[in-house]
VEXDREN-527565 format. One record per atom (N, C-alpha, C, O): z, x, y. Coordinates in steps of 0.2 Angstrom, whole numbers, padded with zeros to 4 digits, always signed. Example, Ala and Ser with C-alpha at 12.3 -4.5 7.8 and 13.67 -1.06 7.14 Angstrom:
+0039+0066-0028/+0039+0062-0022/+0039+0066-0016/+0042+0071-0017/+0035+0064-0011/+0036+0068-0005/+0039+0064+0000/+0040+0067+0006/
This chain:
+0438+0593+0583/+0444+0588+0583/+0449+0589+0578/+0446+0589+0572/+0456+0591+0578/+0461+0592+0577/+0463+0583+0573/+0464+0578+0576/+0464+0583+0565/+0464+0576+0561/+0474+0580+0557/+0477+0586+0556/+0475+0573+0556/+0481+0572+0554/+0480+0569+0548/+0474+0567+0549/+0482+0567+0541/+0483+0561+0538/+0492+0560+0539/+0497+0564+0540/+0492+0554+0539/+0500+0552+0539/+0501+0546+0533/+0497+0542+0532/+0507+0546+0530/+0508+0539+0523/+0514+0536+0526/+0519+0540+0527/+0515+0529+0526/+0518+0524+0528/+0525+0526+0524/+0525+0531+0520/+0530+0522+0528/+0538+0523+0522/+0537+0514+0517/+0533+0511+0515/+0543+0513+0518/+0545+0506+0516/+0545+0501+0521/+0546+0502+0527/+0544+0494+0518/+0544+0492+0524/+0536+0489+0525/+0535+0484+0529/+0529+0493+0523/+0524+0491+0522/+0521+0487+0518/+0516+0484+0519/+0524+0486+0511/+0523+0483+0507/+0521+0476+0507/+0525+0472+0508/+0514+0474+0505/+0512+0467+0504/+0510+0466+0496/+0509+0470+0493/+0510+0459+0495/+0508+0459+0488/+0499+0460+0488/+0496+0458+0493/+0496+0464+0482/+0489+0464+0485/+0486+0469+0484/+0482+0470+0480/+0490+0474+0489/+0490+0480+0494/+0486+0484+0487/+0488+0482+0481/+0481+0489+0488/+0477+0492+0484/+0472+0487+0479/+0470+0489+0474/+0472+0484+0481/+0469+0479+0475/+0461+0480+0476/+0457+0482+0472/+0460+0479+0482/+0452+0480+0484/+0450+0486+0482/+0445+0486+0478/+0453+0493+0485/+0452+0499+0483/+0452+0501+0475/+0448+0505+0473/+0456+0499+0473/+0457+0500+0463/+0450+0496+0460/+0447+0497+0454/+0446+0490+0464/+0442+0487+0460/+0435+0489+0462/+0431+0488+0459/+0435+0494+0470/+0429+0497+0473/+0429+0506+0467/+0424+0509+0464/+0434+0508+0467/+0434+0515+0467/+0437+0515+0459/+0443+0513+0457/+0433+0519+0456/+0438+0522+0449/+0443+0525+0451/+0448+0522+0451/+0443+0531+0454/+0448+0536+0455/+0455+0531+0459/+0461+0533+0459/+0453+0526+0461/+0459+0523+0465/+0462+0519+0460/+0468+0519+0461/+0459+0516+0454/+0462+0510+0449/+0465+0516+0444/+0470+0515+0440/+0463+0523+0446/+0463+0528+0440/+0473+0530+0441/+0478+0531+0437/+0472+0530+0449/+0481+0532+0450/+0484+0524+0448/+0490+0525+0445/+0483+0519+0449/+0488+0515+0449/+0490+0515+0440/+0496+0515+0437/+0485+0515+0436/+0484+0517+0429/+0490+0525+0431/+0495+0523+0435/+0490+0530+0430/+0493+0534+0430/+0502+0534+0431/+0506+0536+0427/+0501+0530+0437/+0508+0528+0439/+0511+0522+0435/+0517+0522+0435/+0508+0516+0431/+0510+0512+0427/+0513+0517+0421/+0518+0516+0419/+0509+0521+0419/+0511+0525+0414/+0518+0529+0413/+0522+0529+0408/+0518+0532+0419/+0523+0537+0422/+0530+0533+0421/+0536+0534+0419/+0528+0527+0424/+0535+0522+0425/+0537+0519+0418/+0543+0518+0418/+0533+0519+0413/+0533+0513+0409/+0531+0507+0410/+0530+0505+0405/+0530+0505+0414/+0530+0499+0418/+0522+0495+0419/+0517+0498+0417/+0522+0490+0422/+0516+0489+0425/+0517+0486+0433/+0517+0481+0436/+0517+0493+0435/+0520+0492+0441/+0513+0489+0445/+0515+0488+0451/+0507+0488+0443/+0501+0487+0446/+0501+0481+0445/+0498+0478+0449/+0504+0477+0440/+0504+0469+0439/+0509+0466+0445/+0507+0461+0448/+0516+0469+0447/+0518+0468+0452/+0516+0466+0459/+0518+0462+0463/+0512+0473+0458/+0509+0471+0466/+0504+0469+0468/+0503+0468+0474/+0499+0468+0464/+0493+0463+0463/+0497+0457+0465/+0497+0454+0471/+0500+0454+0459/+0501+0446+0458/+0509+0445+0456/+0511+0440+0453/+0513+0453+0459/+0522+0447+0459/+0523+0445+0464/+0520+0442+0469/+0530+0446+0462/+0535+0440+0469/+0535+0447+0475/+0536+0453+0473/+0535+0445+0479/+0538+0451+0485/+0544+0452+0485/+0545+0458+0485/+0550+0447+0485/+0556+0448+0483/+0557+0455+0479/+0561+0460+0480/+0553+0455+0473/+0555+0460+0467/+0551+0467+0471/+0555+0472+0473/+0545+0466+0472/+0541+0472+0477/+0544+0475+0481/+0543+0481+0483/+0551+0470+0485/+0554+0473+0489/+0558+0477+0487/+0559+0481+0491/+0561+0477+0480/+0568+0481+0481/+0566+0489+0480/+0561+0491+0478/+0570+0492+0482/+0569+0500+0484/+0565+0502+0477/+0559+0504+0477/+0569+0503+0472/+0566+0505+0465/+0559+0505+0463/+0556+0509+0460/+0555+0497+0467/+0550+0497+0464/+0543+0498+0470/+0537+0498+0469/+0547+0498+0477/+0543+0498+0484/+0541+0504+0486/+0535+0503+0489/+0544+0510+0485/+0542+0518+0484/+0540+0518+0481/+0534+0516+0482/+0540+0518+0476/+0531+0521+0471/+0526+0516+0471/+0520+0518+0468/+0527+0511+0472/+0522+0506+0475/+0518+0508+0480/+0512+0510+0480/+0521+0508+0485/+0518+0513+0493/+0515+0518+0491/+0510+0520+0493/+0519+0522+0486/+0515+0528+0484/+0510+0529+0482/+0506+0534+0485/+0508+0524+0476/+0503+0521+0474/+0495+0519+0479/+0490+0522+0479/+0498+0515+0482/+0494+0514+0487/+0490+0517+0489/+0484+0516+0488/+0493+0524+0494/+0492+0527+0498/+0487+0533+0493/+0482+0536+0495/+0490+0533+0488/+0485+0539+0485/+0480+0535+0484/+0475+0539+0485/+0478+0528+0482/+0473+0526+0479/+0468+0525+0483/+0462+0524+0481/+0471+0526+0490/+0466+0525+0497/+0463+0533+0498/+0457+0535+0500/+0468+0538+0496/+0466+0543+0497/+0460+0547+0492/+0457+0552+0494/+0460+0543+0483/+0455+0545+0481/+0449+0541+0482/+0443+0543+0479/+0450+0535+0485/+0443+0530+0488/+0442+0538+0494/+0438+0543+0493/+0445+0538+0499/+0444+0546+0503/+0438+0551+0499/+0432+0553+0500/+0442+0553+0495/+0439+0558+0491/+0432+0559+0491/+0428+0563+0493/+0430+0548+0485/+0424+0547+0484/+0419+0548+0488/+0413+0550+0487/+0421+0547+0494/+0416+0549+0499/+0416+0553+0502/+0413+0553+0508/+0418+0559+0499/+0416+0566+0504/+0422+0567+0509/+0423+0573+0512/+0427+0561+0511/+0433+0566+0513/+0439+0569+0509/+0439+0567+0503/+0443+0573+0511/+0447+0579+0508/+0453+0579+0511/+0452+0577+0517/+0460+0581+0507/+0464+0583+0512/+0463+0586+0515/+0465+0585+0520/+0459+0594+0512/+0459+0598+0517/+0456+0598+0526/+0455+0602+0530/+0452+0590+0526/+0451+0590+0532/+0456+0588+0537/+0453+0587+0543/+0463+0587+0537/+0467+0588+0540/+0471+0595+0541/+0472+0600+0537/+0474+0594+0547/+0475+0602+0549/+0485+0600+0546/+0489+0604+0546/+0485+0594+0545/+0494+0592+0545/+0494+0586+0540/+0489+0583+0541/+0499+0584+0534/+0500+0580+0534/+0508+0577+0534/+0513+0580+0532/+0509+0572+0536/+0517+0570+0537/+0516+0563+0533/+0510+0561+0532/+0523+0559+0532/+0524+0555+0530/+0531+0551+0531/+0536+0554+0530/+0532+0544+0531/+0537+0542+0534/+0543+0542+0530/+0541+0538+0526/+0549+0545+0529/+0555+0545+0523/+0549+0545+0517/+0546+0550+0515/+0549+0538+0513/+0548+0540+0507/+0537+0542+0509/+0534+0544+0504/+0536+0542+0512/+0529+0544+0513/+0527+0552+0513/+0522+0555+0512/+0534+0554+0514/+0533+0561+0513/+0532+0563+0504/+0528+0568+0502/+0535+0560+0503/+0532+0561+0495/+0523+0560+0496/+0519+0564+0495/+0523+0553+0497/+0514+0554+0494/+0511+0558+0498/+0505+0559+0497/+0514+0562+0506/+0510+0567+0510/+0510+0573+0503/+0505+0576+0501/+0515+0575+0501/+0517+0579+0497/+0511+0580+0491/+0508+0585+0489/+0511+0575+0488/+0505+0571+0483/+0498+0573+0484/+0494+0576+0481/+0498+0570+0491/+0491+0571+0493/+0489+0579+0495/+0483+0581+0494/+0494+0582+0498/+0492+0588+0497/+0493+0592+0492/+0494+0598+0493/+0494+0591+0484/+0493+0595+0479/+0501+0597+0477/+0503+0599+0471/+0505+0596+0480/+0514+0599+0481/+0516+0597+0473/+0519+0600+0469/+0515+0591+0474/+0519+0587+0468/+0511+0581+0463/+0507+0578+0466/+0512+0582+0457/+0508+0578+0453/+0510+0573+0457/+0514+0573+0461/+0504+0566+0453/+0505+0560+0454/+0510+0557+0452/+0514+0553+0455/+0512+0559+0445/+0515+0557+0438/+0524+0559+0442/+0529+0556+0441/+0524+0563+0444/+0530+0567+0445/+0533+0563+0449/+0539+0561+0448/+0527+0560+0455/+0529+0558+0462/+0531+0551+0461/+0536+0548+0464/+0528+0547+0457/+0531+0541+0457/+0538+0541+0451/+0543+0538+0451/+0536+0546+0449/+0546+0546+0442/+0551+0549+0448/+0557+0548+0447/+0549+0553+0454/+0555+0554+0460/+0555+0548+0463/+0560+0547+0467/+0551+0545+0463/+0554+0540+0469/+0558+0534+0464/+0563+0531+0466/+0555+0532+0458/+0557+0531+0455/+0566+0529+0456/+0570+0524+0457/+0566+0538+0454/+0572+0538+0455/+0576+0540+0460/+0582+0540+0458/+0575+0540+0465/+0574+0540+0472/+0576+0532+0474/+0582+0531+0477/+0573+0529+0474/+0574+0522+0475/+0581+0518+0474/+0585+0516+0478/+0581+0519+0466/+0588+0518+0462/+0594+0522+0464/+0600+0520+0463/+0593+0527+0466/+0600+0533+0470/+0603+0530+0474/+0609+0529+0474/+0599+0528+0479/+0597+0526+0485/+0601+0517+0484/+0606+0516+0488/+0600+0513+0481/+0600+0507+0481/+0608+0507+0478/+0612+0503+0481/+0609+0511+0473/+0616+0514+0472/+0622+0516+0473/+0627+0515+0470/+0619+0520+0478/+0624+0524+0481/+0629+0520+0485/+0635+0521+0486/+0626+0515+0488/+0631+0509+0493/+0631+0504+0490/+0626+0500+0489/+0638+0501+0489/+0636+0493+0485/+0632+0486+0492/+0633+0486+0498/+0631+0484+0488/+0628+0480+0493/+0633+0475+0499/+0639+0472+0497/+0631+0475+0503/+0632+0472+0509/+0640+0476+0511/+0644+0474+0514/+0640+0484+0508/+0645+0489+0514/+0641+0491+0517/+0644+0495+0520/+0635+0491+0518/+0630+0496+0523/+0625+0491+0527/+0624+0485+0526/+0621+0496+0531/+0619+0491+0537/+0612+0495+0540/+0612+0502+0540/+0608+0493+0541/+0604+0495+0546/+0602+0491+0553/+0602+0485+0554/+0601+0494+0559/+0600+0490+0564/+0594+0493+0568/+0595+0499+0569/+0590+0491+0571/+0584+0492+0575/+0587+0493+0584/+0588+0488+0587/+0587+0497+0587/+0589+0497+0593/+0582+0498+0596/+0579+0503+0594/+0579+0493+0602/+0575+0493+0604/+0576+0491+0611/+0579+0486+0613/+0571+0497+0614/+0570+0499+0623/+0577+0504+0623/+0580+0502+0628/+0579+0508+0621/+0585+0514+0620/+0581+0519+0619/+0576+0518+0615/+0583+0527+0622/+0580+0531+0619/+0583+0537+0615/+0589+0536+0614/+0581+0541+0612/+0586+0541+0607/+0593+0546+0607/+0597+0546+0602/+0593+0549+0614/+0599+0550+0615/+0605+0546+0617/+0611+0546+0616/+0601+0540+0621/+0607+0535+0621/+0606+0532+0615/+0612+0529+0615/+0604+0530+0610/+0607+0526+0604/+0610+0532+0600/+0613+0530+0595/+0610+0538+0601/+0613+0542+0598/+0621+0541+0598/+0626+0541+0594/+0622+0539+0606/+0627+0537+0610/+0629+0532+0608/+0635+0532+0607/+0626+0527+0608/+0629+0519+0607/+0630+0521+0599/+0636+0519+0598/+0627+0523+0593/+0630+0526+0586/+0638+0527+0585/+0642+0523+0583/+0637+0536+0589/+0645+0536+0591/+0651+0533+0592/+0655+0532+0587/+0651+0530+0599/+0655+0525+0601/+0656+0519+0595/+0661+0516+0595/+0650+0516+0590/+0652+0513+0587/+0654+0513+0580/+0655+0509+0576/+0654+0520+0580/+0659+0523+0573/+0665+0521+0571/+0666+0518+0565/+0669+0523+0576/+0675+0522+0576/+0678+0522+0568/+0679+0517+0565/+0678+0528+0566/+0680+0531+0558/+0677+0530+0555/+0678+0532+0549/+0669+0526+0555/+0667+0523+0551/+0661+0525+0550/+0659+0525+0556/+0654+0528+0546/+0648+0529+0547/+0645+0526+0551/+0646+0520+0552/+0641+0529+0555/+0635+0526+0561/+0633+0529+0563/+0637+0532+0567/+0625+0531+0562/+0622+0538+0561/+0614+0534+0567/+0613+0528+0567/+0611+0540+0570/+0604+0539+0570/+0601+0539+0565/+0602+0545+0562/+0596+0534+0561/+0593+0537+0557/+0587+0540+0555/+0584+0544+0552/+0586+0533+0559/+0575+0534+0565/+0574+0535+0570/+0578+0532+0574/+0570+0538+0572/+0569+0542+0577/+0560+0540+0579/+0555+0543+0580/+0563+0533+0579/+0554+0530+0579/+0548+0532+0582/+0543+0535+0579/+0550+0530+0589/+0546+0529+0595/+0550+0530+0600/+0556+0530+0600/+0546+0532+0606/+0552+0531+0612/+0556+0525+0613/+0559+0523+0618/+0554+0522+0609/+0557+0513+0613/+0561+0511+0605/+0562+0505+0604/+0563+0515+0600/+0566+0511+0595/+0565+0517+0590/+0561+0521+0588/+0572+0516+0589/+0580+0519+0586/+0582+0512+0581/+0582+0506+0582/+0583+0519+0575/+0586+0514+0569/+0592+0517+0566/+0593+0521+0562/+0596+0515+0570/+0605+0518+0567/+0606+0516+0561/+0603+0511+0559/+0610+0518+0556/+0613+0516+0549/+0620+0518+0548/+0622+0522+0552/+0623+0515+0543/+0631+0515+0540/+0634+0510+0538/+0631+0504+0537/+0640+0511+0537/+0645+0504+0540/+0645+0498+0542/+0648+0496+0547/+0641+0493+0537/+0639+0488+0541/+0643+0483+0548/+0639+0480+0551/+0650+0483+0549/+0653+0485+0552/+0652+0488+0561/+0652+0486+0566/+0651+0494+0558/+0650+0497+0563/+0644+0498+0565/+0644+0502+0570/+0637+0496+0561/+0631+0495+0562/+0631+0487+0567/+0627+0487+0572/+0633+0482+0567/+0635+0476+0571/+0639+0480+0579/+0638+0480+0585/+0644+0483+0576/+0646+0485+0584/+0641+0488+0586/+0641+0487+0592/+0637+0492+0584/+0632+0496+0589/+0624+0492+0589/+0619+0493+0592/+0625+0487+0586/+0620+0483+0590/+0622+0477+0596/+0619+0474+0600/+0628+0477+0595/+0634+0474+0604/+0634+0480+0608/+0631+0479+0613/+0637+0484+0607/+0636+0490+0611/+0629+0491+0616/+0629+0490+0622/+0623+0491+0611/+0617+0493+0613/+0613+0489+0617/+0609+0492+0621/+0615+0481+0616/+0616+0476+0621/+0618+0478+0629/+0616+0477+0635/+0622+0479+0627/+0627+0481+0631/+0626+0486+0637/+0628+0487+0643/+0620+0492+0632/+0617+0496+0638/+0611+0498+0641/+0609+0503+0643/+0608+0492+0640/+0601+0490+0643/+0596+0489+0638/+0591+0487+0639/+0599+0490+0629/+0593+0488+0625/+0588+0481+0625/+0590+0476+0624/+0583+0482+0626/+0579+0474+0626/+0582+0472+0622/+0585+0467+0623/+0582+0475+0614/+0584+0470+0607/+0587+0476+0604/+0586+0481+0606/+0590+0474+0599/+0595+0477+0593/+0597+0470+0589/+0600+0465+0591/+0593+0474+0581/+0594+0467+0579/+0596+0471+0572/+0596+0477+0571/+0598+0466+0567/+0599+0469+0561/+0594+0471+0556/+0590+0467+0556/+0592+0477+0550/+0587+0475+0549/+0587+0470+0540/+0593+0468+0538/+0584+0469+0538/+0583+0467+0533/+0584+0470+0527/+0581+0468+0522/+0588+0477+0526/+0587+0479+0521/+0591+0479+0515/+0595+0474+0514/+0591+0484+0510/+0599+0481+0504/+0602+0490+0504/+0604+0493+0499/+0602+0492+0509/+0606+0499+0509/+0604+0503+0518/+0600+0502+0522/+0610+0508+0517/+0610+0511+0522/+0606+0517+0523/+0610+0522+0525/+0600+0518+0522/+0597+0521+0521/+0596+0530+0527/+0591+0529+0531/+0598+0534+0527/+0597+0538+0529/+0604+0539+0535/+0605+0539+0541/+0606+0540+0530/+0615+0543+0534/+0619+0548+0528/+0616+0552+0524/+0626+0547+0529/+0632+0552+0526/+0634+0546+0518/+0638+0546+0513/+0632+0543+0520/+0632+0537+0515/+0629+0537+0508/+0630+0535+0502/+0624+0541+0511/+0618+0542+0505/+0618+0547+0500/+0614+0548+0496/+0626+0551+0501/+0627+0557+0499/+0626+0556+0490/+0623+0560+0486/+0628+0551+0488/+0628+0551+0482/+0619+0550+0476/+0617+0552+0470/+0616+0548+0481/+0608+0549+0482/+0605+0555+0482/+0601+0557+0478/+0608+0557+0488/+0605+0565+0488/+0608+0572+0483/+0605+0578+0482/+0614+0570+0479/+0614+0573+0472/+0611+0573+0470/+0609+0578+0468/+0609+0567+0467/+0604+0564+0462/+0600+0568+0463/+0601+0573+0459/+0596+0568+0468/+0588+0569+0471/+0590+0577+0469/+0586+0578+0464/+0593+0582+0470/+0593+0588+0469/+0593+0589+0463/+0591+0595+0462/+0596+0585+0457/+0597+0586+0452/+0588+0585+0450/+0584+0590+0449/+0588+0580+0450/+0578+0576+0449/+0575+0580+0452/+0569+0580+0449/+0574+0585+0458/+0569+0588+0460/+0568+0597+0460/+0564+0601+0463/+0575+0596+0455/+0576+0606+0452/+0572+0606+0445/+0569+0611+0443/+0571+0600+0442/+0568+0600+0436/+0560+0600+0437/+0557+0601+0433/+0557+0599+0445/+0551+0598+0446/+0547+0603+0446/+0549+0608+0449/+0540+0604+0444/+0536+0612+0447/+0533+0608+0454/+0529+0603+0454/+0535+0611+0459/+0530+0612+0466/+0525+0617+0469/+0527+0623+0468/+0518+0616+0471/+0515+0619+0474/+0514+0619+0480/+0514+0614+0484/+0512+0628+0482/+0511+0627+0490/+0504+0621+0491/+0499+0619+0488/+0508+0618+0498/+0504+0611+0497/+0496+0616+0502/+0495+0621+0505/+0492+0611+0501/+0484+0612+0501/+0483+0613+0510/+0480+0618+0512/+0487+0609+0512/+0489+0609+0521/+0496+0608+0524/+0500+0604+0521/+0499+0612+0529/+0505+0612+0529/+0508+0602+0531/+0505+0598+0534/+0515+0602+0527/+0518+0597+0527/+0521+0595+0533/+0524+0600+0533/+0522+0592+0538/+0527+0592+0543/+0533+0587+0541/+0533+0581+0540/+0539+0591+0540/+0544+0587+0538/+0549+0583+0542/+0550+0584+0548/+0551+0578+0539/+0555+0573+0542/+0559+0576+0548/+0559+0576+0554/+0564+0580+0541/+0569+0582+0545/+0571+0588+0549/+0576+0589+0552/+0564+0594+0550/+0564+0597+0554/+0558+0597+0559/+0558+0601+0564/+0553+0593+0559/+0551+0589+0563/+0544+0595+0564/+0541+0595+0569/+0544+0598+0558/+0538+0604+0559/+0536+0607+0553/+0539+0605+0548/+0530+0610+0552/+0526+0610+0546/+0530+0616+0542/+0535+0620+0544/+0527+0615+0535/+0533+0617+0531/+0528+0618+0525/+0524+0613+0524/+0527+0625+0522/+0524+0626+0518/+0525+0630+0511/+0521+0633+0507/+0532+0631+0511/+0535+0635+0506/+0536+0629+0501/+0537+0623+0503/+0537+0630+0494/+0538+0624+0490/+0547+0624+0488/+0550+0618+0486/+0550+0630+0489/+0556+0629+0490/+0561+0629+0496/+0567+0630+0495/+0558+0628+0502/+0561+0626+0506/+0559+0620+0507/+0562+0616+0511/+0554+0616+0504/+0550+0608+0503/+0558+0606+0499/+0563+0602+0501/+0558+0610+0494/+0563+0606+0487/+0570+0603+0492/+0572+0597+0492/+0571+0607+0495/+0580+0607+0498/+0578+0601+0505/+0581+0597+0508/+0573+0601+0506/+0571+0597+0514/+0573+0593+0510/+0579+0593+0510/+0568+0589+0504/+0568+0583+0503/+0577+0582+0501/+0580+0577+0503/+0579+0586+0497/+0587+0583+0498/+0590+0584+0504/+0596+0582+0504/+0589+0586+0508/+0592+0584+0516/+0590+0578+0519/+0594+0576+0524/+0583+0575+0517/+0581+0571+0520/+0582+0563+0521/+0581+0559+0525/+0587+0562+0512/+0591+0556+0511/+0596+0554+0515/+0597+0548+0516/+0600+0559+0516/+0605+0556+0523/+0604+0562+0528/+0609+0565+0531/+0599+0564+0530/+0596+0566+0537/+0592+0560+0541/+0591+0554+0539/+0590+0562+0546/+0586+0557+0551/+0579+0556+0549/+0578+0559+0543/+0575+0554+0550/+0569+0553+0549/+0566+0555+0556/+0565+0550+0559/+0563+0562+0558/+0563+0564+0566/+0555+0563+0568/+0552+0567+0571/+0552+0556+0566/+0547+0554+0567/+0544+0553+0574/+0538+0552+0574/+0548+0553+0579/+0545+0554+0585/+0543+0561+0585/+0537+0561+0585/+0547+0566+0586/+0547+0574+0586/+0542+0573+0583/+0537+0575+0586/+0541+0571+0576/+0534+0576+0573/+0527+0574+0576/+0522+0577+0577/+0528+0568+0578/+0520+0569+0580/+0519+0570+0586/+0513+0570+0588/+0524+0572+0590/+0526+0577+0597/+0524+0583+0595/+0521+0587+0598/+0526+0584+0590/+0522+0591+0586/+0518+0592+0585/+0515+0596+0588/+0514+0587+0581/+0509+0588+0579/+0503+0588+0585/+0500+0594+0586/+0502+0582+0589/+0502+0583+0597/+0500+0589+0599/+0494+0591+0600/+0506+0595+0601/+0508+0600+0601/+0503+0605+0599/+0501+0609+0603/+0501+0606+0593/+0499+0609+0590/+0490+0609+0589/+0486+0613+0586/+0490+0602+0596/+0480+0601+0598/+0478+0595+0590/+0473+0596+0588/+0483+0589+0587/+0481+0585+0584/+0477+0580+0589/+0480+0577+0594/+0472+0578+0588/+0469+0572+0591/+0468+0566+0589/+0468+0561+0592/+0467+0567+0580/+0466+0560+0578/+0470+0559+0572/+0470+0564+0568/+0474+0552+0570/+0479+0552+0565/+0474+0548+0561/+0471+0544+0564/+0474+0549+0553/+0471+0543+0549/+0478+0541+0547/+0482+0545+0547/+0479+0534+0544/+0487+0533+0543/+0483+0529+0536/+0478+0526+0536/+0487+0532+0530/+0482+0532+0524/+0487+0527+0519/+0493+0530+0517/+0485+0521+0517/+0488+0515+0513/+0492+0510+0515/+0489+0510+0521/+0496+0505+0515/+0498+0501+0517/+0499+0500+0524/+0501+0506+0527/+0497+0493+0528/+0499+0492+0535/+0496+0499+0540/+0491+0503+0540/+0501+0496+0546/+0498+0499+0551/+0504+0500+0558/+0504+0500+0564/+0510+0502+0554/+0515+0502+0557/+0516+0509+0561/+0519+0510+0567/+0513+0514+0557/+0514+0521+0560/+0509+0524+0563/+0510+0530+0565/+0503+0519+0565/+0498+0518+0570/+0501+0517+0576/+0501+0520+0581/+0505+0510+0576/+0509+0507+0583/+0514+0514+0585/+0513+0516+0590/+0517+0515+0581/+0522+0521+0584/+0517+0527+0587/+0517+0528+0593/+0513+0530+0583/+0511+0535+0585/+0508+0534+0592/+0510+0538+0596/+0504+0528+0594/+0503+0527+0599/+0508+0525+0607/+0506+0524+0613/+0515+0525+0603/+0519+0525+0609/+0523+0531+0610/+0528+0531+0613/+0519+0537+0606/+0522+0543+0605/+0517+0549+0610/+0519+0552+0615/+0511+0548+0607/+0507+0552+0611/+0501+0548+0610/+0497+0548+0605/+0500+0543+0619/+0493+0540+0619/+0486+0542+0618/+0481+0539+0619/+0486+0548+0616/+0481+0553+0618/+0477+0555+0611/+0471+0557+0611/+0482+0554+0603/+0479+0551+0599/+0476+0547+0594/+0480+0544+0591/+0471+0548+0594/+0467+0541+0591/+0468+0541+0585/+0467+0545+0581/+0471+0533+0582/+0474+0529+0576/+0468+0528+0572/+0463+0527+0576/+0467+0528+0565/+0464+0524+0562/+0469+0522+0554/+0473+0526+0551/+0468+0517+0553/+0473+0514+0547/+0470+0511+0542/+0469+0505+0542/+0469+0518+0535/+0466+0515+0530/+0468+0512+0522/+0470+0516+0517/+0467+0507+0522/+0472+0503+0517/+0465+0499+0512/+0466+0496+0506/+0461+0500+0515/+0453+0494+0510/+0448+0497+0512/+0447+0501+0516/+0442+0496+0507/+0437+0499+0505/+0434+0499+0512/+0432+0504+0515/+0434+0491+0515/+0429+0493+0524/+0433+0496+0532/+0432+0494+0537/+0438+0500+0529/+0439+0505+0533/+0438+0511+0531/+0439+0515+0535/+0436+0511+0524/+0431+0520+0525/+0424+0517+0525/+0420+0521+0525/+0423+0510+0525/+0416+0511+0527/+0416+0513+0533/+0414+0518+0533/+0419+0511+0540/+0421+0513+0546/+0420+0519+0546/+0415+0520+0549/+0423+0523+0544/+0423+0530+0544/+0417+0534+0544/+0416+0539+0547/+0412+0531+0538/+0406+0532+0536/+0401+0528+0544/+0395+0530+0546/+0403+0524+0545/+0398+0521+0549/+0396+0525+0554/+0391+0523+0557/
C-alpha cells in the first residue's frame, strides 16, 4: 500500500486544535514550545484559549496550522510512524510549508518565522476590502476558468483553487470576484458564494507578497526533503531544494493545483492519504478526486490510537 501524508491550508483553524496532542505527547507540546519561541509570541496561548477572530487573521493562522500539524506529526513519530512511510508529501497553499517541515526541508523554527512572514505579506499586499475571494461550486475548472475571464474585465480574476471537481476558488478585484460569482450563476453553478476572507489570496495581486517571500526564503538553508514534495504549483513531486525555494515564491500568486496533485499522486499507485492536523477538509476533497483513496484525518491522540488499533 502506496501512503501519502498531506497538511491542511487556512481555513482549518479551531480554537483548541493541538491541545490534546501537546498534553498526550512531549514531542508535540515540545514544537508548540519551539514555535512560541521562534515568534516571540505565545502563539500556543492563543490557540488553546483566544478569540478565533484573532486566530483567524493570516499572520497568526499559518503558523498555527503549522504548528498543529507537526505536533500531530511528532505524536506520529512517538509511536513508531515516520515520514519516511509516505511515498509523497503535499500540502494545501500554506500546508506546503509544514509538508516541507515534515519532511526535514525546512527547520521548524524557520517554518513558522516564513509563514510568519508569509501571512503579513500576504495580508498586506491588498488593502482590505479591494480583493475578494469567491467559491464557484458544481463548475469545473475549465469553465470557472472561463467565468474568471469574462469577469475580469481589466481587473484581476484569476483561478486560484483548483479544489475538487465540483469547486473552484477564483480571486482578485473584489469587483470583479462578485461579477464572476453572477456569471457562474449564470452557467450552471449549484452555488458561488463569497468567501469569508481579509485578502485575495493567490493571484497577480499578491505580487507584492511574493517579493517579500523571495527576499525571506533566499536567507533560508533548505534540505533535500526526506520524501519527494508534490507542489502546489506544478502539481508533481519535487525534490530539489532550489527548485522548492523559487516554487514557494510562485506559489503566492500561482493556483493551488490541488486537484491535479492528488490525480498525481493517484497516478503514481497512492492508495492511502493520512491528512495530518487540523479538520478534515482535504479528506472531503481528496475523496471527490479520486474515490479509490482511502482518507484518514489525524488531528488528536485517538486517531493514532486508530492507527495502532
Amino acid at each position: 500500500m502506496s501512503r501519502a501524508f498531506v497538511f491542511p491550508g487556512q481555513g482549518a483553524q479551531t480554537i483548541g486544535m493541538g491541545k490534546a496532542l501537546a498534553d498526550a505527547y512531549a514531542g508535540a507540546k515540545a514544537v508548540f514550545e519551539e514555535v512560541d519561541e521562534a515568534l516571540g509570541q505565545k502563539l500556543s496561548a492563543l490557540i488553546w484559549e483566544g478569540d478565533i477572530a484573532e486566530l483567524t487573521l493570516t499572520a497568526n493562522a499559518q503558523p498555527a496550522l503549522m504548528a498543529t500539524s507537526m505536533a500531530a506529526m511528532r505524536a506520529l513519530e512517538a509511536e513508531g510512524f515516520a515520514v519516511t512511510d509516505a511515498a509523497f508529501v503535499a500540502g494545501h497553499s500554506l500546508g506546503e510549508y509544514s509538508a516541507l517541515c515534515a519532511a526535514g526541508t525546512l527547520s521548524l523554527s524557520d517554518t513558522a518565522r516564513l509563514l510568519r512572514v508569509r501571512g503579513q505579506a500576504m495580508q498586506s499586499a491588498v488593502p482590505v476590502g479591494v480583493g475578494a475571494m469567491a467559491a464557484l461550486l458544481g463548475l469545473g475548472f475549465e469553465d470557472a476558468m472561463a467565468v474568471a475571464e469574462e469577469a475580469a474585465q481589466g481587473e484581476v480574476c484569476q483561478a486560484a483553487n483548483d479544489n475538487d471537481p465540483s469547486q473552484v476558488v477564483v480571486s482578485g478585484h473584489k469587483a470583479a470576484v462578485e461579477r464572476a460569482v453572477e456569471i457562474a450563476k449564470g452557467r450552471g453553478a449549484k452555488r458561488a458564494l463569497m468567501l469569508p476572507v481579509s485578502a485575495p489570496f493567490h493571484c497577480a495581486l499578491m505580487q507584492p507578497a511574493a517579493d517579500k517571500m523571495a527576499e525571506a526564503l533566499a536567507g533560508v538553508t533548505m534540505n533535500v526533503p526526506a520524501v519527494p514534495v508534490v507542489a502546489n504549483v506544478r502539481a508533481e513531486a519535487v525534490s530539489d531544494p532550489e527548485v522548492i525555494r523559487q516554487l514557494l515564491v510562485e506559489q503566492v500568486t500561482g493556483s493551488v493545483r490541488w486537484r491535479e496533485s492528488v490525480a498525481w499522486m493517484a497516478g503514481q499507485g497512492v492508495t492511502e492519504v493520512w491528512e495530518i492536523g487540523a479538520g478534515k477538509a482535504l479528506s472531503g476533497m481528496i475523496r471527490r478526486i479520486a474515490k479509490e483513496i482511502e482518507c484518514a484525518a489525524i488531528g488528536a491522540p485517538e486517531d493514532i490510537a486508530k492507527l495502532k488499533g
